[in-house]
C-alpha positions as CSV (number, residue, x, y, z in Angstrom):
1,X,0.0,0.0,0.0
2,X,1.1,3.6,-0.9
3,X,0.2,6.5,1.4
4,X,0.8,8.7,4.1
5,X,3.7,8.3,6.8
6,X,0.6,8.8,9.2
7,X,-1.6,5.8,7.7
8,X,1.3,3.2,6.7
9,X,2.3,3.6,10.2
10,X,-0.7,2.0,11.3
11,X,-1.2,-0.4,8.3
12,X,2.1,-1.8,9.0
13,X,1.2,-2.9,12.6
14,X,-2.0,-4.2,11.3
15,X,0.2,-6.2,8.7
16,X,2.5,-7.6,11.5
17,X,-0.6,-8.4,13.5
18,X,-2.1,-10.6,10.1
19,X,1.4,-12.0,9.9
20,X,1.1,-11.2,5.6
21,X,4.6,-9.0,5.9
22,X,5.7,-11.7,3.3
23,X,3.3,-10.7,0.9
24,X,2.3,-7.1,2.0
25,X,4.3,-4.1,2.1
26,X,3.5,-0.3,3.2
27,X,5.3,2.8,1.1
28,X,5.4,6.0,2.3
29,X,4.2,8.9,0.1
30,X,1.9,11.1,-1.2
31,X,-0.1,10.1,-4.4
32,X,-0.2,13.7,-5.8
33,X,3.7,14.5,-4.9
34,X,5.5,11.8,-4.9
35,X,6.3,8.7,-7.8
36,X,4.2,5.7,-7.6
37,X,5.7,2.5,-6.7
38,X,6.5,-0.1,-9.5
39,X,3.3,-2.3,-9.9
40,X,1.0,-4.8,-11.9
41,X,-2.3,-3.6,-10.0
42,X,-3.0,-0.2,-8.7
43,X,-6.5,-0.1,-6.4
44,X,-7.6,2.8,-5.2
45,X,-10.3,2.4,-2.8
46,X,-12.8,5.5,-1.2
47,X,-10.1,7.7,-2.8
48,X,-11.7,9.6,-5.6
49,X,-14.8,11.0,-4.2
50,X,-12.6,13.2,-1.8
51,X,-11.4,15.1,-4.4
52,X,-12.2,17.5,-7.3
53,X,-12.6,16.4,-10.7
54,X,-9.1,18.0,-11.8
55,X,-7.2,16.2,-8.5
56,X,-8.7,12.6,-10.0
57,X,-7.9,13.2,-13.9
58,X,-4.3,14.0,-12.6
59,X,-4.4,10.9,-9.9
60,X,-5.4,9.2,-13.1
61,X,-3.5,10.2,-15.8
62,X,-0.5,9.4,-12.9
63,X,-1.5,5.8,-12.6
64,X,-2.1,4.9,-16.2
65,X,1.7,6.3,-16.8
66,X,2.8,4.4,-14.4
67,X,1.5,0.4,-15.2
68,X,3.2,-1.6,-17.8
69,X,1.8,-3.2,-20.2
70,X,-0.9,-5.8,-18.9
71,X,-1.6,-3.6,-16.4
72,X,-4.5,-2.9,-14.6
73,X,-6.4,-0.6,-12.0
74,X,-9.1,-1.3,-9.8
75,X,-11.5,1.0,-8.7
76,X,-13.6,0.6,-5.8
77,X,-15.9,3.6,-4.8
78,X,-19.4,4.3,-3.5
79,X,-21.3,6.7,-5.6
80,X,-22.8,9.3,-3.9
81,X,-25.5,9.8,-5.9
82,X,-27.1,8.1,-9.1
83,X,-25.7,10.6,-11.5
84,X,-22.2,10.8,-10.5
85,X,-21.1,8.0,-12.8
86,X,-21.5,10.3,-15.9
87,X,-18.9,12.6,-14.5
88,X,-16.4,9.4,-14.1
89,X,-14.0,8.8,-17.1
90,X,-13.9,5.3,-19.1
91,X,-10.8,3.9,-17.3
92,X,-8.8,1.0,-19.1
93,X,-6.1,-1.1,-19.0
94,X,-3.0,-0.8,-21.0
């Protein structure tokens, strides 16, 4: 997981506590500053709807630079209302 010194703190006990540090790793950074780590899968989970509209086209535009080829991303968000799909662009993978 990629995020904040303040939340990977906590993820990495919780990761300790599951005993997954073998398979489960928590990055430091922030996903508008800093380079996203090297990966097959980016998720982003109750992310997008906290920002504006130009904050998720460049969030992204970042991730979709970032996976190789045969990559994918996973969204997973709760719509706040029924017509805030239409605002969502088609996202696919390379």
């Amino acid at each position: 997981m990629f995020d904040l010194p303040r939340v990977t703190t906590v993820a990495r006990e919780n990761i300790a506590l599951a005993g997954i540090e073998d398979r489960v790793t928590a990055q430091d950074g922030d996903f508008f500053r800093d380079e996203l780590p090297a990966a097959d899968l980016y998720a982003v989970g109750r992310i997008l709807h906290d920002w504006s509209d130009e904050k998720v086209a460049a969030l992204l535009r970042t991730v979709f630079e970032r996976l190789p080829s045969g990559g994918a991303l996973l969204i997973a968000e709760k719509l706040l209302n029924d017509d805030a799909w239409v605002r969502w662009p088609l996202i696919c993978s390379r």
